[in-house]
Rosetta silent file (secondary structure, phi, psi, omega in degrees, C-alpha in Angstrom):
SEQUENCE: XXXXXXXXXXXXXXXXXXXXXXXXXXXXXXXXXXXXXXXXXXXXXXXXXXXXXXXXXXXXXXXXXXXXXXXXXXXXXXXXXXXXXXXXXXXXXXXXXXXXXXXXXXXXXXXXXXXXXXXXXXXXXXXXXXXXXXXXXXXXXXXXXXXXXXXXXXXXXXXXXXXXXXXXXXXXXXXXXXXXXXXXXXXXXXXXXXXXXXXXXXXXXXXXXXXXXXXXXXXXXXXXXXXXXXXXXXXXXXXXXXXXXXXXXXXXXXXXXXXXXXXXXXXXXXXXXXXXXXXXXX
SCORE:     score description
SCORE:     0.000 S_00000001
   1 L     0.000  142.994  173.249    0.004   -0.007   -0.003 S_00000001
   2 L  -150.569  106.930  178.428    1.146    3.556   -0.636 S_00000001
   3 L   -95.689  173.580  178.749   -1.143    6.471   -0.039 S_00000001
   4 L   -61.978  129.150  176.598   -0.460   10.131   -0.603 S_00000001
   5 L   -59.095  133.957  179.460    2.132   11.431    1.900 S_00000001
   6 L  -126.762  176.035  172.265    0.471   13.684    4.447 S_00000001
   7 L   -76.679 -173.854 -175.160    1.475   15.649    7.481 S_00000001
   8 L   -60.721  -21.087  176.205    1.138   14.075   10.928 S_00000001
   9 L  -149.706  166.490  179.862   -2.624   14.445   10.733 S_00000001
  10 L   -75.062  -11.192 -179.620   -5.291   15.348    8.218 S_00000001
  11 L   175.882  163.094 -175.337   -5.982   18.585   10.079 S_00000001
  12 L   -61.280  -25.721 -177.825   -5.525   20.254   13.446 S_00000001
  13 L  -111.073    5.768 -176.959   -8.798   18.922   14.797 S_00000001
  14 L   -85.748  137.702  176.266   -8.886   15.570   13.023 S_00000001
  15 L   -75.776  -12.232 -176.842   -8.458   12.351   15.035 S_00000001
  16 L   -76.813  132.301  175.575   -6.909   10.700   11.975 S_00000001
  17 L  -124.706  124.427 -175.864   -3.152   10.241   11.953 S_00000001
  18 L   -78.791  120.925 -177.028   -1.523    8.934    8.766 S_00000001
  19 L  -104.035  -26.919 -175.298    0.755    5.993    9.544 S_00000001
  20 L   -67.954  -51.695 -179.279    1.546    4.574    6.082 S_00000001
  21 L  -133.019   73.249 -171.529    3.332    7.595    4.617 S_00000001
  22 L   -74.889  -31.096 -176.775    3.459   10.114    7.471 S_00000001
  23 E  -163.788 -175.297 -174.408    6.346   12.325    6.313 S_00000001
  24 L   -77.843   -7.206 -174.438    9.448   12.540    4.141 S_00000001
  25 L  -101.692   -7.772 -176.040   11.689   10.646    6.575 S_00000001
  26 E  -166.285  166.515  174.159    9.881    7.314    6.886 S_00000001
  27 L  -165.985  175.645 -178.517    7.018    5.070    5.826 S_00000001
  28 L  -128.998  132.271  177.332    5.713    1.555    6.415 S_00000001
  29 L  -118.562   23.336 -175.847    5.385   -1.276    3.895 S_00000001
  30 H   -60.979  -40.350 -176.716    4.306   -3.999    6.312 S_00000001
  31 H   -72.953   -8.932  172.892    0.901   -4.545    4.696 S_00000001
  32 H   -86.764    4.703 -179.973    2.689   -5.172    1.390 S_00000001
  33 L    84.243   15.085 -173.186    4.231   -8.239    3.047 S_00000001
  34 L   -59.129  -36.729 -178.058    7.604   -6.572    3.429 S_00000001
  35 L   -98.338   12.023 -178.444    8.389   -8.254    6.759 S_00000001
  36 L   -92.877   -4.058  175.522    6.878  -11.594    5.799 S_00000001
  37 E   -72.156  147.559  177.727    9.985  -12.912    4.059 S_00000001
  38 L   -56.916  -43.979  173.994   11.927  -15.532    5.988 S_00000001
  39 L  -100.265   91.926 -178.892   14.937  -13.235    5.662 S_00000001
  40 L  -115.768   29.044  173.999   13.433   -9.866    6.531 S_00000001
  41 L   -68.804  164.336 -176.640   16.492   -8.311    8.145 S_00000001
  42 H   -56.403  -50.705 -174.549   17.409   -4.749    7.250 S_00000001
  43 H   -65.299  -38.400  178.863   20.256   -5.591    4.883 S_00000001
  44 H   -64.912  -42.022  179.053   18.278   -8.279    3.057 S_00000001
  45 H   -70.767  -36.936  178.019   15.327   -5.935    2.540 S_00000001
  46 H   -60.026  -45.693  178.077   17.585   -3.072    1.547 S_00000001
  47 H   -64.060  -41.813 -179.073   19.123   -5.154   -1.238 S_00000001
  48 H   -62.977  -48.744 -177.087   15.711   -6.435   -2.327 S_00000001
  49 H   -68.993  -37.614 -179.866   14.108   -2.988   -2.459 S_00000001
  50 H   -64.719  -43.069 -179.081   17.094   -1.313   -4.100 S_00000001
  51 H   -67.706  -43.080  179.447   17.189   -3.892   -6.904 S_00000001
  52 H   -59.630  -47.354 -175.591   13.426   -3.744   -7.473 S_00000001
  53 H   -61.978  -44.375  179.454   13.405    0.040   -7.608 S_00000001
  54 H   -63.120  -43.338  179.015   16.257    0.201  -10.102 S_00000001
  55 H   -63.686  -41.135 -179.442   14.661   -2.447  -12.326 S_00000001
  56 H   -64.097  -46.715 -179.027   11.272   -0.731  -12.207 S_00000001
  57 H   -63.601  -31.075 -176.294   12.706    2.663  -13.102 S_00000001
  58 H   -85.927  -25.493 -169.990   14.696    1.185  -15.965 S_00000001
  59 H  -119.338  -14.948 -175.654   12.106   -1.125  -17.485 S_00000001
  60 L  -104.488  118.556  175.570    8.556    0.025  -16.702 S_00000001
  61 L  -114.301  -17.383 -179.545    7.001    2.748  -18.828 S_00000001
  62 L  -169.823  179.456 -177.874    3.408    1.588  -18.609 S_00000001
  63 H   -55.251  -29.282 -177.017    1.071   -1.276  -17.667 S_00000001
  64 H   -67.985  -15.935 -178.842    2.272   -3.335  -20.613 S_00000001
  65 H   -94.414   -6.972 -171.162    5.713   -3.675  -18.970 S_00000001
  66 H   -72.035  -35.071 -177.999    4.502   -4.939  -15.591 S_00000001
  67 H   -64.072  -43.448  179.876    4.154   -8.626  -16.461 S_00000001
  68 H   -66.441  -39.306  177.433    7.772   -8.878  -17.556 S_00000001
  69 H   -58.416  -49.147 -177.225    8.895   -6.928  -14.456 S_00000001
  70 H   -63.297  -44.116 -178.733    6.972   -9.305  -12.179 S_00000001
  71 H   -65.223  -38.847  178.894    8.244  -12.431  -13.900 S_00000001
  72 H   -61.745  -45.424 -179.429   11.841  -11.192  -13.750 S_00000001
  73 H   -66.175  -47.312 -177.064   11.642  -10.545  -10.020 S_00000001
  74 H   -62.988  -28.720  179.451    9.886  -13.773   -9.150 S_00000001
  75 H   -80.134  -20.068 -173.080   12.497  -15.746  -11.096 S_00000001
  76 H  -114.191  -17.000 -178.695   15.433  -14.064   -9.415 S_00000001
  77 L   -93.740  153.609  169.993   14.329  -13.280   -5.832 S_00000001
  78 L   -80.558  111.891 -175.347   14.155  -15.585   -2.839 S_00000001
  79 L   -98.078   12.152 -178.455   10.425  -15.654   -2.219 S_00000001
  80 L   -59.311  128.902 -176.424   10.437  -17.824    0.931 S_00000001
  81 E  -116.295  154.997  172.733    7.781  -16.526    3.321 S_00000001
  82 L   -70.180  -47.166 -173.152    7.087  -16.970    7.016 S_00000001
  83 L  -123.798  106.595 -168.785    3.359  -17.148    6.511 S_00000001
  84 L   -60.975  -30.919 -175.931    2.339  -18.555    3.142 S_00000001
  85 L   -81.576   -4.721  174.535   -1.147  -17.033    3.038 S_00000001
  86 L   -95.246  119.038 -177.896    0.188  -13.479    3.362 S_00000001
  87 L   -73.293  139.261  173.961    1.124  -12.149   -0.066 S_00000001
  88 L  -105.796  110.142 -173.458    4.472  -10.407   -0.504 S_00000001
  89 L   -75.141  130.449 -179.350    3.954   -7.759   -3.157 S_00000001
  90 L   -78.666   -5.922 -174.986    6.718   -7.479   -5.756 S_00000001
  91 L   -99.937    9.996  174.479    5.826   -3.851   -6.438 S_00000001
  92 E   -88.834  133.566 -177.754    7.006   -2.373   -3.150 S_00000001
  93 E  -154.634 -164.949  176.641   10.254   -0.419   -3.481 S_00000001
  94 E   -85.857  138.179 -176.428   11.903    2.869   -2.531 S_00000001
  95 L   -97.161  -12.372 -176.953    9.897    5.972   -3.342 S_00000001
  96 L  -134.912  158.565 -177.623   12.714    8.502   -3.035 S_00000001
  97 L   -65.325  -30.342  179.318   16.340    8.790   -4.141 S_00000001
  98 L   -76.574   -3.079  179.181   17.494    8.955   -0.512 S_00000001
  99 L    55.660   45.301  178.302   15.929    5.532    0.172 S_00000001
 100 L  -104.350  -19.722 -177.902   14.096    6.825    3.245 S_00000001
 101 L  -126.330  133.764  176.177   10.570    5.863    2.232 S_00000001
 102 E  -107.123  154.762  178.714    9.234    2.524    1.047 S_00000001
 103 E   169.904 -161.818 -170.213    5.912    2.038   -0.730 S_00000001
 104 E   -84.073  119.429  177.491    4.059    1.180   -3.895 S_00000001
 105 L   -73.484  -13.135 -179.141    5.954    1.649   -7.161 S_00000001
 106 L   -89.505   -8.931 -174.769    2.614    1.426   -9.021 S_00000001
 107 L   -63.485  143.380 -178.866    1.121    4.444   -7.235 S_00000001
 108 H   -58.035  -28.322  178.765    0.177    7.403   -9.465 S_00000001
 109 H   -70.898  -13.707  176.517    2.432    9.716   -7.474 S_00000001
 110 H   -97.770   -5.216 -171.056    5.345    7.576   -8.620 S_00000001
 111 L  -136.086   37.410  177.060    4.293    7.502  -12.268 S_00000001
 112 L    59.757   31.848  178.782    3.296   10.989  -13.317 S_00000001
 113 L    96.457   -9.144  179.863   -0.334   10.458  -12.379 S_00000001
 114 L   -82.479  119.129 -179.447   -0.679    7.012  -13.985 S_00000001
 115 L   -95.271  114.135 -177.902   -2.267    4.577  -11.521 S_00000001
 116 L  -113.719   18.049 -174.874   -1.131    1.007  -12.203 S_00000001
 117 H   -68.509  -15.298  176.419   -2.197   -0.586   -8.916 S_00000001
 118 H   -63.441  -17.998  179.812   -4.778   -2.790  -10.618 S_00000001
 119 H   -80.047  -11.526 -177.740   -1.859   -4.978  -11.649 S_00000001
 120 L   -77.296  166.681 -176.831   -1.085   -5.835   -8.026 S_00000001
 121 L   -59.865  -43.491 -176.522   -2.318   -8.972   -6.257 S_00000001
 122 L   -90.817  -16.116  178.748   -4.915   -7.119   -4.149 S_00000001
 123 H    85.301  163.821 -173.378   -5.849   -4.487   -6.731 S_00000001
 124 H   -63.217  -44.439 -172.827   -6.145   -0.723   -6.518 S_00000001
 125 H   -63.629  -45.108 -178.131   -9.332   -0.506   -4.439 S_00000001
 126 H   -69.985  -43.067  179.679   -8.151   -2.768   -1.622 S_00000001
 127 H   -60.547  -38.948 -177.547   -4.655   -1.300   -1.556 S_00000001
 128 H   -75.867  -26.125 -172.171   -6.061    2.210   -1.384 S_00000001
 129 H  -106.975   -2.451 -176.596   -8.668    1.482    1.270 S_00000001
 130 L   -81.008  137.441  173.372   -6.901   -0.847    3.711 S_00000001
 131 L  -128.035  130.642 -177.599   -5.904    0.333    7.187 S_00000001
 132 L   -72.616  164.710 -178.517   -3.837   -1.868    9.476 S_00000001
 133 H   -57.220  -25.082 -179.305   -4.949   -2.583   13.112 S_00000001
 134 H   -60.975  -30.581  177.425   -2.541    0.079   14.413 S_00000001
 135 H   -61.972  -34.140 -176.483   -4.866    2.753   13.082 S_00000001
 136 H   -89.064  -37.271 -168.477   -7.621    1.482   15.372 S_00000001
 137 H   -96.340  -19.979  174.511   -5.728    0.307   18.462 S_00000001
 138 L   -87.981  139.139  178.126   -3.092    2.986   18.958 S_00000001
 139 L   -73.092  162.775  178.479   -4.342    6.221   20.480 S_00000001
 140 H   -58.004  -42.197 -179.455   -3.857    9.509   18.686 S_00000001
 141 H   -64.550  -40.516 -179.980   -1.234   10.563   21.258 S_00000001
 142 H   -65.082  -42.341  179.237    0.647    7.276   20.867 S_00000001
 143 H   -62.597  -49.839 -176.897    0.688    7.594   17.089 S_00000001
 144 H   -64.238  -38.715  179.695    1.899   11.188   17.102 S_00000001
 145 H   -66.300  -42.667  179.996    4.554   10.495   19.710 S_00000001
 146 H   -62.251  -37.613  179.098    5.854    7.471   17.802 S_00000001
 147 H   -66.341  -29.832  176.282    6.122    9.575   14.637 S_00000001
 148 H   -73.282  -33.600 -172.991    8.246   12.064   16.575 S_00000001
 149 H   -78.952  -42.210 -171.389   10.535    9.340   17.947 S_00000001
 150 L  -107.538  136.959  177.673   11.287    7.267   14.823 S_00000001
 151 L  -138.473   30.583 -179.010   12.627    8.426   11.470 S_00000001
 152 L  -125.838  123.456 -173.598   13.952    5.191    9.970 S_00000001
 153 H   -56.761  -39.734 -175.630   11.760    3.191    7.565 S_00000001
 154 H   -71.386  -51.510 -178.856   12.907   -0.206    8.780 S_00000001
 155 H   -65.634  -39.250  179.135   12.624    0.429   12.534 S_00000001
 156 H   -60.753  -44.757 -177.975    9.423    2.422   12.059 S_00000001
 157 H   -62.745  -41.084 -178.695    7.788   -0.401   10.114 S_00000001
 158 H   -77.237  -19.189 -179.041    8.543   -3.118   12.677 S_00000001
 159 H   -92.927  -44.686 -175.011    7.464   -0.888   15.566 S_00000001
 160 H   -65.117  -24.539  179.372    4.324    0.873   14.340 S_00000001
 161 L   -90.604   -4.317  179.034    2.763   -2.488   13.513 S_00000001
 162 L   -98.469   83.124 -173.082    3.678   -3.937   16.945 S_00000001
 163 H   -59.845  -42.481 -178.902    0.725   -2.658   18.923 S_00000001
 164 H   -61.098  -44.179 -178.062    1.687   -4.399   22.178 S_00000001
 165 H   -62.705  -47.203 -178.458    5.182   -2.949   22.178 S_00000001
 166 H   -63.257  -48.129 -177.392    4.015    0.598   21.487 S_00000001
 167 H   -66.480  -39.910  178.224    1.196    0.546   24.019 S_00000001
 168 H   -64.126  -40.237  178.263    3.324   -1.070   26.750 S_00000001
 169 H   -59.309  -53.425 -177.166    6.026    1.519   26.219 S_00000001
 170 H   -70.035  -31.599  177.497    3.711    4.507   26.563 S_00000001
 171 H   -64.080  -46.330 -177.299    1.739    2.908   29.394 S_00000001
 172 H   -71.986  -37.338  176.352    4.816    2.333   31.498 S_00000001
 173 H   -65.548  -40.413  179.195    6.362    5.714   30.711 S_00000001
 174 H   -64.687  -39.121  178.287    3.043    7.385   31.577 S_00000001
 175 H   -64.119  -40.815 -179.935    2.830    5.508   34.878 S_00000001
 176 H   -70.709  -37.203 -177.241    6.349    6.581   35.833 S_00000001
 177 H   -85.254  -15.614 -177.515    5.831   10.172   34.716 S_00000001
 178 L    84.645    0.973  179.143    2.338   10.522   36.151 S_00000001
 179 L  -167.253  159.775  173.219    0.965   11.501   32.755 S_00000001
 180 L   -77.210  116.930  179.611    1.154   10.677   29.079 S_00000001
 181 L   -57.066  136.906  176.074    3.914   12.932   27.689 S_00000001
 182 L   -61.101  138.125 -178.080    2.599   15.288   25.012 S_00000001
 183 H   -52.113  -38.105 -178.570    3.830   14.033   21.600 S_00000001
 184 H   -62.686  -23.000  178.706    5.644   17.331   20.973 S_00000001
 185 H   -61.071  -28.894 -176.891    7.833   16.664   24.010 S_00000001
 186 H   -76.610    1.689  171.633    9.564   13.915   22.052 S_00000001
 187 H   -76.127  -19.520  179.277   11.033   16.530   19.745 S_00000001
 188 L   -66.480  126.709 -173.431   13.533   17.257   22.488 S_00000001
 189 H   -55.425  -39.970 -177.291   16.745   15.464   21.391 S_00000001
 190 H   -68.396  -44.704 -179.935   17.526   13.920   24.787 S_00000001
 191 H   -68.490  -43.019  179.033   14.038   12.521   25.362 S_00000001
 192 H   -61.163  -40.739  179.399   13.709   11.416   21.777 S_00000001
 193 H   -62.809  -42.432  179.660   17.093    9.675   21.979 S_00000001
 194 H   -68.561  -38.393  178.133   16.172    7.685   25.077 S_00000001
 195 H   -66.436  -40.009  178.823   12.814    6.661   23.594 S_00000001
 196 H   -64.664  -37.616  178.332   14.487    5.600   20.387 S_00000001
 197 H   -58.722  -36.256  176.687   16.995    3.497   22.392 S_00000001
 198 H   -64.616  -51.410 -176.149   14.062    1.552   23.771 S_00000001
 199 H   -67.775  -23.719  177.257   12.533    0.862   20.365 S_00000001
 200 L   -68.290  -10.880  173.995   15.951   -0.060   18.931 S_00000001
 201 H   -59.347  -24.666  176.540   15.746   -3.183   21.082 S_00000001
 202 H   -59.797  -25.243 -175.964   13.723   -4.488   18.136 S_00000001
 203 H  -100.055  -22.174 -170.534   16.971   -4.534   16.208 S_00000001
 204 H  -136.247   29.935 -176.446   19.501   -5.619   18.803 S_00000001
 205 L   -71.181  119.985 -174.112   17.719   -7.667   21.480 S_00000001
 206 L   -70.959  -13.088 -178.928   20.280  -10.119   22.908 S_00000001
 207 L  -109.801   24.705 -178.889   17.616  -12.685   23.846 S_00000001
 208 E   -74.583  130.396  174.773   15.938  -12.797   20.440 S_00000001
 209 L   -68.254  137.589  179.707   14.939  -16.254   19.176 S_00000001
 210 L   -93.301    7.813 -179.542   16.527  -17.086   15.857 S_00000001
 211 L   -61.154  129.746 -176.943   13.668  -19.348   14.840 S_00000001
 212 L   -72.097  -15.404 -178.712   12.657  -18.519   11.259 S_00000001
 213 L   -97.619   10.534  177.473    8.968  -19.133   11.988 S_00000001
 214 E  -104.640  141.078  171.632    8.827  -16.481   14.736 S_00000001
 215 E  -145.557  101.769 -175.228    7.885  -12.854   14.222 S_00000001
 216 L    63.695 -129.891 -178.240    7.375  -10.973   17.442 S_00000001
 217 L   -86.100    0.874 -176.279    4.785  -12.783   19.526 S_00000001
 218 E  -102.753  143.620  172.847    3.583  -14.884   16.603 S_00000001
 219 E  -117.173  137.472 -176.032    4.676  -18.336   15.498 S_00000001
 220 E  -119.187  146.708  174.638    3.901  -19.539   11.950 S_00000001
 221 L  -121.401   17.054  179.629    3.698  -23.010   10.444 S_00000001
 222 L   111.091  -52.404 -179.854    3.118  -21.924    6.858 S_00000001
 223 L  -120.613  -16.604 -179.795   -0.660  -21.603    6.778 S_00000001
 224 L  -125.049  155.527  174.387   -1.568  -21.057   10.443 S_00000001
 225 E  -134.603  156.510  178.456   -0.223  -18.824   13.154 S_00000001
 226 E  -141.002  161.773  176.754   -0.457  -18.818   16.928 S_00000001
 227 E   -83.271  124.795 -179.148    0.555  -16.562   19.776 S_00000001
 228 L   -71.700  152.045  177.189    3.826  -17.680   21.280 S_00000001
 229 L  -131.988  137.740  177.158    4.096  -18.093   25.058 S_00000001
 230 L   -83.765  129.714 -178.668    7.199  -17.964   27.246 S_00000001
 231 L   -85.116   83.479 -179.567    7.407  -21.022   29.543 S_00000001
 232 H   -68.124  -29.529  177.495    8.116  -19.252   32.828 S_00000001
 233 H   -58.668  -39.925  178.396    7.421  -22.464   34.742 S_00000001
 234 H   -66.472  -21.969  178.322   10.430  -24.091   33.111 S_00000001
 235 H   -90.298   -5.851  179.743   12.511  -21.148   34.342 S_00000001
 236 L    74.727   34.902 -178.627   11.205  -21.623   37.871 S_00000001
 237 L  -150.867  169.591  176.656    9.509  -18.237   38.176 S_00000001
 238 L   -78.659  159.953  176.090    6.266  -16.352   37.733 S_00000001
 239 L   -53.784  139.549 -178.382    5.420  -14.546   34.477 S_00000001
 240 L   -72.604  150.097  175.000    7.437  -11.367   34.104 S_00000001
 241 L   -67.196  -15.264  178.490    5.855   -7.962   34.393 S_00000001
 242 L  -103.580   23.446 -172.924    7.475   -7.296   31.001 S_00000001
 243 H   -56.948  -45.554 -178.167    5.942  -10.358   29.342 S_00000001
 244 H   -63.004  -38.702  178.072    4.234   -8.420   26.527 S_00000001
 245 H   -67.443  -43.203  178.488    7.417   -6.559   25.723 S_00000001
 246 H   -58.536  -42.012  179.780    9.428   -9.804   25.784 S_00000001
 247 H   -66.034  -41.151  177.660    7.010  -11.420   23.344 S_00000001
 248 H   -61.095  -32.911  179.922    7.183   -8.414   21.023 S_00000001
 249 L   -86.203    7.538  176.054   10.957   -8.705   21.066 S_00000001
 250 L    60.601   46.367 -171.717   10.707  -12.393   20.068 S_00000001
 251 E   -77.081  148.348  172.959   12.384  -13.445   23.316 S_00000001
 252 L  -143.217  122.566 -175.979   13.727  -16.844   24.229 S_00000001
 253 L  -113.896  133.528  179.203   15.336  -17.451   27.643 S_00000001
 254 L   -94.491   -9.776 -178.202   17.587  -20.345   28.529 S_00000001
 255 L  -160.464  165.149  177.091   17.710  -19.649   32.239 S_00000001
 256 H   -65.322  -33.612  177.921   16.229  -17.587   35.048 S_00000001
 257 H   -62.880  -40.918  176.730   19.422  -15.521   35.054 S_00000001
 258 H   -62.178  -42.021  178.594   18.874  -14.568   31.407 S_00000001
 259 H   -60.183  -45.328 -179.247   15.332  -13.517   32.239 S_00000001
 260 H   -65.095  -39.102  176.928   16.495  -11.283   35.091 S_00000001
 261 H   -65.448  -36.863  177.120   19.117   -9.666   32.877 S_00000001
 262 H   -64.478  -43.010  177.980   16.476   -9.037   30.248 S_00000001
 263 H   -61.045  -37.145  179.685   14.190   -7.422   32.830 S_00000001
 264 H   -66.712  -38.132  177.909   17.015   -5.127   33.915 S_00000001
 265 H   -62.546  -48.222 -178.744   17.579   -3.952   30.347 S_00000001
 266 H   -63.788  -45.257 -179.294   13.891   -3.126   29.886 S_00000001
 267 H   -59.098  -46.523 -176.076   13.614   -1.493   33.298 S_00000001
 268 H   -65.982  -37.038 -178.138   16.668    0.713   32.770 S_00000001
 269 H   -74.604  -36.275  175.768   15.595    1.922   29.330 S_00000001
 270 H   -66.337  -42.659 -179.670   12.062    2.733   30.457 S_00000001
 271 H   -66.078  -33.317  178.134   13.363    4.562   33.509 S_00000001
 272 H   -64.077  -38.034  177.793   15.781    6.541   31.364 S_00000001
 273 H   -66.360  -47.564 -179.280   12.856    7.818   29.272 S_00000001
 274 H   -62.402  -37.960  179.849   10.826    8.754   32.370 S_00000001
 275 H   -65.374  -43.982  177.780   13.840   10.469   33.926 S_00000001
 276 H   -62.782  -39.548  178.612   14.496   12.575   30.824 S_00000001
 277 H   -64.074  -41.874  179.105   10.851   13.530   30.680 S_00000001
 278 H   -60.777  -35.698  179.032   10.948   14.565   34.346 S_00000001
 279 H   -66.933  -29.397 -179.723   13.922   16.823   33.629 S_00000001
 280 H   -75.710  -34.210 -173.555   11.948   18.591   30.924 S_00000001
 281 H   -95.887  -12.757  179.066    8.869   19.315   33.028 S_00000001
 282 L   -68.299    0.000    0.000   10.598   20.196   36.331 S_00000001
C-alpha cells in the first residue's frame, strides 16, 4: 500500500493520523508483506528494495511492462515466506532517491499520475482502502509520539505495527511520569534519543529467538499462526511484568538468570525515558 504522503494528521482537529506515509523521513510497507519474508532483516530488505526500484525505473514505462517486471523478479528473488497465506507484493520499493521511504511503485504519485495498482495482487481498491490494526488500536497521542521518535523506515515499520510494544512503552512511561507525555515533548533530542533507544531493542535484542517461523509474539507453520508463550514455569519463576514486551521482542530465555538480565535492560531503558521527561517538566 502507498497512499499520498500527508502531514502528521489530516488537520488540526482531526483524530486521523496517517501511519503509512506520514512524512518525508519514513514510511511503512508491512501490509505489502515486506516483513513476511523468511529473511526480513534490514540488509536483506535493503538489497531487495534497491534492486526492485532500479529495475522498475529502468524497465517500466506503462502497464504493458509490468508482467515482464513481475516475472523477472519472481524468477530471481528468494520468495520464501514466514506465513504462506500473506502475499508479498513485488511492487513495493523505494519511493525517493534517498531511500528513506518505502511504498508502492505502481502508485500514481510515482508515475506521473498514472495509476497502475490494478496490476497488483490485491488491486487498486483494496490497496487504497486498507488500514492496518494500528490505526484502530493505537491512540492519537501514541501515534503522534511514535512519529516524533522514529525516522527510519525499517525500525518504524517493525514498531508501528507492533501494537503491544508501542502501548506497553507509553503505558509504563506514563505510569512513571504521572501523565502521558505530550507528543511534541519527544522533539527534544535527549528525550527522543532515550525513547528511540528503547525501540531499537527491536533490532539488537540479545535474547531474540533465531527461529525462522517467529515474528514478534507470533509463530507460523506456513498456513496457520499462533501466539507464542514464554514457559516461565520451566525457568522456575512467575510470568514477568514485562511479558508483553518480551514477546514483542521475540524473546527466548535459557535460564532464570537470562530472564532477570532481560528485565534489567527493559527497566533501565524505560526509567531513562521517564527520567528525561521529568527533567523537561521540572
Amino acid at each position: 500500500m502507498a497512499r499520498t504522503p500527508l502531514s502528521l494528521s489530516d488537520g488540526p482537529d482531526s483524530p486521523f493520523v496517517h501511519l503509512c506515509q506520514p512524512d518525508a523521513s519514513k514510511s511503512c510497507g508491512a501490509c505489502c508483506g515486506l516483513y513476511n519474508y523468511v529473511d526480513s532483516g534490514r540488509e536483506a530488505l535493503l538489497r531487495r528494495l534497491r534492486r526492485r526500484t532500479a529495475l522498475f525505473r529502468a524497465s517500466v514505462r506503462g502497464p504493458e511492462d509490468l508482467r515482464r517486471f513481475s516475472e523477472t523478479l519472481k524468477a530471481s528473488e528468494d520468495g520464501a515466506r514466514r506465513y504462506e497465506v500473506i502475499h508479498c507484493c513485488e511492487y513495493v520499493g523505494f519511493l525517493d532517491e534517498g531511500e528513506r521511504r518505502v511504498g508502492c511503485l505502481l502508485h500514481p504519485m510515482q508515475n506521473g499520475g498514472l495509476d497502475m495498482r490494478d496490476a497488483s495482487f490485491y488491486g487498486r481498491e483494496l490497496c487504497d482502502g486498507h488500514f492496518c490494526p494500528s490505526y484502530s488500536y493505537l491512540s492519537r497521542a501514541e501515534k503522534l509520539a511514535l512519529l516524533e521518535i522514529l525516522d527510519d523506515w525499517y525500525l518504524y515499520g517493525v514498531c508501528v505495527t507492533d501494537i503491544d510494544l508501542v502501548k506497553e512503552f507509553f503505558r509504563r512511561v506514563s505510569e512513571s511520569a504521572g501523565e502521558m507525555p505530550a507528543p511534541a515533548r519527544f522533539r527534544h533530542p535527549a528525550l527522543r534519543g532515550e525513547a528511540r533507544r528503547f525501540f531499537e531493542l527491536k533490532l539488537s535484542w540479545p535474547f531474540r529467538s533465531e527461529s525462522t517461523n517467529r515474528f514478534g509474539k507470533y509463530s507460523f507453520d506456513g498456513t496457520e499462526y499462533s501466539t507464542h508463550a514464554i514457559d516461565y514455569g520451566a525457568l522456575g519463576c512467575e510470568p514477568s511484568r514485562f511479558d508483553r514486551i518480551f514477546l514483542s521482542l521475540q524473546s527466548e530465555f535459557g535460564s532464570r538468570d537470562e530472564l532477570r538480565r532481560a528485565e534489567e535492560i527493559i527497566r533501565s531503558r524505560l526509567e531513562a525515558v521517564a527520567r528525561r521527561y521529568g527533567e523537561l517538566v521540572d
